[in-house]
N, C-alpha and C positions, 0 to 999 in steps of 0.2 A: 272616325267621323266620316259622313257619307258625302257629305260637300266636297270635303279635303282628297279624298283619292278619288275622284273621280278626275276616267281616261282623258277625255275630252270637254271644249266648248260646249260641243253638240250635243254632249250627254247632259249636262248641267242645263241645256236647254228644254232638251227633253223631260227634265225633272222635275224644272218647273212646269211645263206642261202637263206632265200626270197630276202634280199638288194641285196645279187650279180646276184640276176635273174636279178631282176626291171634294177639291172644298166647296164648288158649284153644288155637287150632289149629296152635298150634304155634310162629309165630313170633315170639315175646317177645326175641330173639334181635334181629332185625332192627329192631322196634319201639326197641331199647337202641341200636344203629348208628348209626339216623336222629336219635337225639338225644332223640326225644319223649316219652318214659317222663317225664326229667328235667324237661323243659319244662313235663309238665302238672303234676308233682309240684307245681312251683313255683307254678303256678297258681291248686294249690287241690283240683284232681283225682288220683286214685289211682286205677293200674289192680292186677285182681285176677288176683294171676299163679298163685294152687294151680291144683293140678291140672292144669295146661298140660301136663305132661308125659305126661299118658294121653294126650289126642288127637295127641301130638307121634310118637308110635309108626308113625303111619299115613303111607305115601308121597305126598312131598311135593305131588303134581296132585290126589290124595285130600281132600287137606288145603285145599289154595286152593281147591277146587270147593265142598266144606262153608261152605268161610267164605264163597264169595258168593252163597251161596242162601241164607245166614242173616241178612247184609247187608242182601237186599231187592231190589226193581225192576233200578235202576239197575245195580247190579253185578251182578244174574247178563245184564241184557243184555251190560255188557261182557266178561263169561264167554263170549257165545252168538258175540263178534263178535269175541273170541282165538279160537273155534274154526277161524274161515278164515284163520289165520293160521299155516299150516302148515309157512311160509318161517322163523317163529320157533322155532314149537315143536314138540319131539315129537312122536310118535305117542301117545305113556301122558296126555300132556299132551292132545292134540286129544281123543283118546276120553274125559278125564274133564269137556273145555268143553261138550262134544256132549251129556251127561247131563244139563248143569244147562235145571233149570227152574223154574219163578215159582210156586210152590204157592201162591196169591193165592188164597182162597174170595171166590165173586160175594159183591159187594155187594145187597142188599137194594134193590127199585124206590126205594122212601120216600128211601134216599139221593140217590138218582138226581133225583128230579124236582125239584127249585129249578133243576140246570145245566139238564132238556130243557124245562121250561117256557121259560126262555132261549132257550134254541136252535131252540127248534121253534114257539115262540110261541102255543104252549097245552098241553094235559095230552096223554101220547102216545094215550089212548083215543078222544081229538076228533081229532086229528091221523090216526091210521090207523083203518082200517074193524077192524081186529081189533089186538091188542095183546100180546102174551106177555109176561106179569110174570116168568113165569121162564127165567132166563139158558140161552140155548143154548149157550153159554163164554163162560170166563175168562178172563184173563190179566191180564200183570202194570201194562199199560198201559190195557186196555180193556178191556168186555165185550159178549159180542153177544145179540140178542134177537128172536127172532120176530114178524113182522111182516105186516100184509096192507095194501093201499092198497084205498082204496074202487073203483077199477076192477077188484079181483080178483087184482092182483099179489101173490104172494107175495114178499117180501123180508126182508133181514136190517137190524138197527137196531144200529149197533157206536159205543159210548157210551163217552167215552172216563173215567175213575176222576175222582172231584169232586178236587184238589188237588195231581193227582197231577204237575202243571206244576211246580210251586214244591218238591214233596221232590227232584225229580230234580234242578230247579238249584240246590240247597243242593247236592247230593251231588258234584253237576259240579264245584263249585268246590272244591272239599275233593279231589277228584279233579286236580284242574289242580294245586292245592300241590304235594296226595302226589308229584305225580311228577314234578316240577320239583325235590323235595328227593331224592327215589330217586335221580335221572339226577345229583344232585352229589356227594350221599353216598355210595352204591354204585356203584361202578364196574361192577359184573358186568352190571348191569343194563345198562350205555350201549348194549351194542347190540340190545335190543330196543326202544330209540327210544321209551320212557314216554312221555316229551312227548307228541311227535308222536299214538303208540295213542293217547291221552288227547281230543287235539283232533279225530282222526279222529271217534273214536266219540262224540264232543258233538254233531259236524254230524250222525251219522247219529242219535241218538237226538233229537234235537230235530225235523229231520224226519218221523221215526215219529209222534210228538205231533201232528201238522198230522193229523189225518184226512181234511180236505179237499185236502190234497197226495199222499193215498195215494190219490185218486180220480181225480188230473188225470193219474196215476201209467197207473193202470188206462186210463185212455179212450185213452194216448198209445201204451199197447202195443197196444190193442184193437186202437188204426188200421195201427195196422204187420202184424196177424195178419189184417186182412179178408179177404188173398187165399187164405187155409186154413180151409176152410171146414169144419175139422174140430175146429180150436180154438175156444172158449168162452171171454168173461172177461164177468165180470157189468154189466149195466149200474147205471149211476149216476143218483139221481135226485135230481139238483140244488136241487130246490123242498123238501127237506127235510136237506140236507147244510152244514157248517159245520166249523170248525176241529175243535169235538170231539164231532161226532157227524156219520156218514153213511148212504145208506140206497141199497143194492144190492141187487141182483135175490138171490133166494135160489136155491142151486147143490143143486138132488135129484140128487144122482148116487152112485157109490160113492166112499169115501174112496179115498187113494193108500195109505193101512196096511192097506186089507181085501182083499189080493189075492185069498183065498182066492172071495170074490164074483163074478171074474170068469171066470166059466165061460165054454165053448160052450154050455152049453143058453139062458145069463141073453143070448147074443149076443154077447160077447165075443170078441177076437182078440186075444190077446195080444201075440205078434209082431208084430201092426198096428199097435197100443196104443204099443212100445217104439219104432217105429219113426217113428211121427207124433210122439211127444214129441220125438224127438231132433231130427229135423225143424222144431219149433215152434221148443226153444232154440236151437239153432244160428243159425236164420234172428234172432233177437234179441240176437242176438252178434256175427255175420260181418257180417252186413246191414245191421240196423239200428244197432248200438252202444249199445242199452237193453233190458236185460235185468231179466228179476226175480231176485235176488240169493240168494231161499232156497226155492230148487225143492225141499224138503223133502215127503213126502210127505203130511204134511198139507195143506198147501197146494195141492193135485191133489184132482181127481174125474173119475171116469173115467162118461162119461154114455154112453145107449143109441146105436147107430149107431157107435161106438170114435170117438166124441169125447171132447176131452178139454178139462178147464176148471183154468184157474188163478184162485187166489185170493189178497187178502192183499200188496197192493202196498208195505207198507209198507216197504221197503226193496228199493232197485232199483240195479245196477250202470249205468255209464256209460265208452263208451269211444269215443272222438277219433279220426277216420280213420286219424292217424296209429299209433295203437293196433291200431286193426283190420288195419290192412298187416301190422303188427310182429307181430301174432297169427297172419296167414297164413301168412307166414314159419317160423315156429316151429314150427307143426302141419304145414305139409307139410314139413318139413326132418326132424320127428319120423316124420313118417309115411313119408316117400319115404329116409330114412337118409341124412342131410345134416348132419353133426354142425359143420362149422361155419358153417350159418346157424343152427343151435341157440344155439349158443356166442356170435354175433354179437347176436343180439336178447337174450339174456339180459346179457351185459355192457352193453348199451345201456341194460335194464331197471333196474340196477343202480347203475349210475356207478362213478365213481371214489373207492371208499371206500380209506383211508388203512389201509395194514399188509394188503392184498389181494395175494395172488402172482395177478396177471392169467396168466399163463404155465401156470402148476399149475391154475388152474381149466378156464380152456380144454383143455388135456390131461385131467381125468376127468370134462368135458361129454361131447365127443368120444369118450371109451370110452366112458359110456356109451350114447353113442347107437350107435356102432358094434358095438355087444353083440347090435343086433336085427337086423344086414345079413342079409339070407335069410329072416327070418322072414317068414310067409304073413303079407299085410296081415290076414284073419281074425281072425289069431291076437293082433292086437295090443291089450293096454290103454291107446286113451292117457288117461283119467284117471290108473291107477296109473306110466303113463311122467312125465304132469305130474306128480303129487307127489313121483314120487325125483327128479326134475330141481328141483323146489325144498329137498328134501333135501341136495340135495349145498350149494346156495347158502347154507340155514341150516349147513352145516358147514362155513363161510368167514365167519359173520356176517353175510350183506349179506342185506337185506329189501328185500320190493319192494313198489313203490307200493301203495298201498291199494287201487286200482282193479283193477289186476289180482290182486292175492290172493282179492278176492271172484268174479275172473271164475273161478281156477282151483280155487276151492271151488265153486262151480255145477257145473265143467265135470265135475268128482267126482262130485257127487253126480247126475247127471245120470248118469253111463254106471250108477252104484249100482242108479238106479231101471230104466234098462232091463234089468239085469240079472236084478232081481228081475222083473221080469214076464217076460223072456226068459233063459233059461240061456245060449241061442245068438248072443243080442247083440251084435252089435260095432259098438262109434263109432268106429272106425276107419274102415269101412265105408261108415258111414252118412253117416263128415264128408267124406271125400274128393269126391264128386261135388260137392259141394253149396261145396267150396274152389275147388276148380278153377273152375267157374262163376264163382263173384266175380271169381279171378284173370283169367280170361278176359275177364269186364265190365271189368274196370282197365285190361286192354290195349286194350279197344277203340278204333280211332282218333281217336273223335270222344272219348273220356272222356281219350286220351293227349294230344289237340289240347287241351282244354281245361284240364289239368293243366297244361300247357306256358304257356298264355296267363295263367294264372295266378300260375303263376311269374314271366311277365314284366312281368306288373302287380305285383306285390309289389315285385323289383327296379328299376322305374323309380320306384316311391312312395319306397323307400327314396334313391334316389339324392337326389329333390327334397326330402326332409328335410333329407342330407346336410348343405348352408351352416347350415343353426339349430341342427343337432345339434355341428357345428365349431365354431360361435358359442360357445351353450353350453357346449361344453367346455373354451374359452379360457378365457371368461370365470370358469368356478370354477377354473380354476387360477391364476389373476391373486387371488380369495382367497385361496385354498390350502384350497379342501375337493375336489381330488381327491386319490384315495389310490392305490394303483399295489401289487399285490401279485404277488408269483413264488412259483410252489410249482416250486423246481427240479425235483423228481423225475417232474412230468408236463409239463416244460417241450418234451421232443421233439411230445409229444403234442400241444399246442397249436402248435404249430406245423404240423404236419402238418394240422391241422383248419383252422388261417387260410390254408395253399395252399391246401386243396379250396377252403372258401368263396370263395378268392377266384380263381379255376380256375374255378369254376359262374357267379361273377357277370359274370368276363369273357365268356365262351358267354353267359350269359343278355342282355349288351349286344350282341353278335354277333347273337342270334337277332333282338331288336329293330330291329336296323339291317336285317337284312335283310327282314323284314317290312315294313318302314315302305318301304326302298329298292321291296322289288319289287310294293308296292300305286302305287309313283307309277308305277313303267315299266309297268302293267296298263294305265294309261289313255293310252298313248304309242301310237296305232294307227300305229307303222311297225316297219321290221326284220322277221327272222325272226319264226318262230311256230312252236310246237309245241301240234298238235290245237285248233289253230284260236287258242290266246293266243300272247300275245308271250313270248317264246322266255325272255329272261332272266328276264323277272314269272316265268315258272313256274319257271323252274331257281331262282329265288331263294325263292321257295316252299318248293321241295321241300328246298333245304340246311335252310329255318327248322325244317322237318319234323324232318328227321335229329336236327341238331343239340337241338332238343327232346325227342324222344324220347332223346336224351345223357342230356340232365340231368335229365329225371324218372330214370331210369336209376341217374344216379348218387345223387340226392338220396336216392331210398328203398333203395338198397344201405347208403350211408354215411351218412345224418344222424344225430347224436349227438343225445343231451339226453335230459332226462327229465322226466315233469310230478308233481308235486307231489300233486296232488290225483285 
């Protein structure tokens, strides 16, 4: 019961306070489903339901967007972090999260200075050579403020709101109930996975909070961007940065919303501009696997020379080699008209959700990827190819991990901004070279030799677990806390998945033996020889070779699974 554990007064105040937005705007309806009208009735509280029916007129994405910007902080963040959640939601739905924002007015310095005396270990006018008491923005987390260091640096001072730690984990937790009672009460909801969005967006708002994690955020893409030396990300000056306040080089450039600024007379190449940015994120996506998560044009400044500067680390995506494979796959399958490696990585993406026609999906992956056979690579959008490809998934119910929904809301908003600086833009264009590359670094023999060696240090660690893992597993069943479950209906399926594995582990024992076999016959100086070694060392070699290149082969065609986070 949500009434009953909750921590505090102040929570249960607050709770009534969200119920009488939800019912103002509309849904007093749902608030009556969930139980809680009744519950608080009994507690003592009363929500006020006139007039609900005026605001109740206005379409329902209308309606949720007003109530989380009336809310506050916390919920229009989780407004900003539904909007990359385009495997969920509409279109009417994405365009009304994409509006909301934190109309927070700055706080006043007087507020400020108890936390920066803390943090900075004296008054900010002792601390920097010059001091801006007035706020250069706002937001709903933090504010920023001008700044000069006594060497002449110009920088910014981004201070994070006095208390604002503690409303947000009140809200969290009220957050965590709500939708642990949604996902039992409402069934309609189950598949956009409350829960889960819920604790998603706790790890990433709480993060945000760390200002001194949006720095280490920043230094660790700076080192990934060194070799573009066209990209900008501000520096960090550590002797006056801490959890809630940090203190970064100040970015004089053009904003990413003033296109109209970037002329040829001011120096400007537009074309240039579109095409070093796509450049920047890609290489932070394919390459690296850390990217920053809301290439929004705020966040952009376009400096003299068609450099270009990102800001605002505060939310960064993260993606697993094995992500990055599964990504290349996908984009050249998209690109090159390969509808069933499309089809292959997004079922992988996906899993095995329960009342899913795996058959029907794969047939209108496949049309639509085959809809684009002949078209001039030019001509293609693959941001708008990504979101109807996640269209079609929200029109079967399945969502995909959180990591990659943030990759393919960048990967959007991304082709958006080249567009707008270039009519003639194409990421299609621009990602292709820059795929192939990587593919081509993957294949190379010493990265395929090493993948290989890998795999066979993983399978021989795994074997010498093997007896404790055996052990172990006697011994709980000699209690009886092993449990044993069959889901008949993907019962072929796992089967077929424990031949491969065990099809790949017997190879990976073969490759083993012959490696170990043909490094002792290397030191046998007798027998034939081929170019000068003993004959079998090499032929035993080159099978470990083959047969390696097998199983990376197979491994990254067919691995299943999926992560979590």
């Amino acid at each position: 019961m949500l009434i009953e554990t909750l921590d505090t007064a102040r929570d249960l105040g607050r709770l009534k306070e969200i119920l009488g937005v939800m019912v103002r705007h509309g849904f007093g309806d749902t608030v009556r489903r969930l139980g809680l009208a009744d519950r608080l009735e009994r507690a003592g509280q009363v929500l006020n339901w006139p007039h609900a029916a005026e605001l109740a007129r206005l379409e329902p994405p209308v309606q949720v967007r007003l109530a989380l910007e009336e809310l506050g902080p916390t919920f229009v963040k989780f407004g900003q972090i539904l909007a990359g959640r385009a495997d969920l939601f509409g279109p009417e739905w994405i365009a009304e999260f994409e509006k909301l924002h934190s109309h927070v007015p700055a706080l006043p310095i007087d507020a400020l200075r108890p936390q920066l005396r803390e943090d900075l270990g004296d008054e900010p006018e002792a601390v920097f050579a010059w001091f801006d008491t007035t706020p250069l923005a706002a937001a709903s987390i933090a504010q920023v403020h001008r700044a000069r260091l006594h060497d002449g640096t110009e920088v910014i001072v981004k201070i994070r709101r006095p208390g604002i730690a503690d409303t947000i984990e009140a809200d969290l937790r009220l957050l965590v109930r709500l939708a642990a009672l949604a996902e039992a009460e409402l069934p309609t909801l189950k598949p956009y996975r409350p829960q889960q969005l819920v604790r998603e967006f706790a790890r990433s708002l709480k993060r945000e909070l760390d200002l001194a994690g949006e720095c280490r955020h920043a230094e660790r893409i700076a080192a990934n961007m060194a070799s573009l030396g066209f990209i900008a990300i501000p520096k960090v000056y550590w002797a006056h940065t801490r959890e809630r306040v940090n203190v970064q080089d100040f970015i004089d450039g053009v904003p990413g919303n003033h296109l109209e600024a970037l002329t040829p007379e001011a120096g400007f190449e537009r074309t240039l501009l579109a095409q070093r940015g796509a450049h920047a994120v890609l290489k932070m996506i394919v390459e690296d696997g850390v990217f920053h998560a809301d290439p929004h044009p705020g966040n952009v400044f376009y400096l003299p020379g068609n450099r270009i500067a990102f800001i605002d680390f505060g939310m960064i995506g993260r993606l697993s080699q094995r992500r990055r494979d599964e990504l290349l796959q996908l984009l050249l399958g998209l690109v090159e008209h390969q509808p069933q490696a499309v089809a292959d990585v997004l079922l992988d993406w996906t899993g095995d959700e329960p009342g899913v026609h795996i058959g029907q999906l794969e047939t209108e992956i496949e049309a639509f990827v085959d809809q684009y056979h002949g078209v001039p690579l030019a001509q293609l959008r693959l941001g708008q190819m990504l979101a109807d490809v996640t269209a079609i998934l929200r029109d079967h119910r399945l969502a995909l991990p959180s990591d990659l929904a943030l990759l393919i809301k960048a990967f959007i908003s991304l082709e958006g901004m080249g567009r707008n600086l270039d009519p003639n833009f194409h990421m299609a264009s621009e990602a292709m070279p820059l795929l192939k590359q990587v593919v081509g670094a993957r294949y190379q023999p010493r990265a395929l030799a090493g993948r290989a060696w890998q795999s066979v240090r993983q399978t021989l660690s795994t074997l010498e677990r093997l007896p404790d893992d055996l052990g172990r597993l006697l011994r709980n069943a000699r209690r009886g806390r092993v449990q044993v479950g069959i889901e008949l209906a993907h019962l072929k399926r796992v089967g077929d998945q424990i031949d491969r594995s065990a099809n790949r582990l017997a190879m990976a024992l073969v490759i083993a033996a012959l490696i170990i076999g043909s490094s002792i016959v290397m030191t046998v100086q007798a027998g034939p020889t081929l170019f000068g070694l003993p004959a079998f060392g090499f032929l035993g070699f080159m099978g470990a070779v083959v047969c390696g290149l097998w199983l990376v082969r197979a491994i990254w065609r067919s691995s299943h699974g999926r992560d979590d986070d």
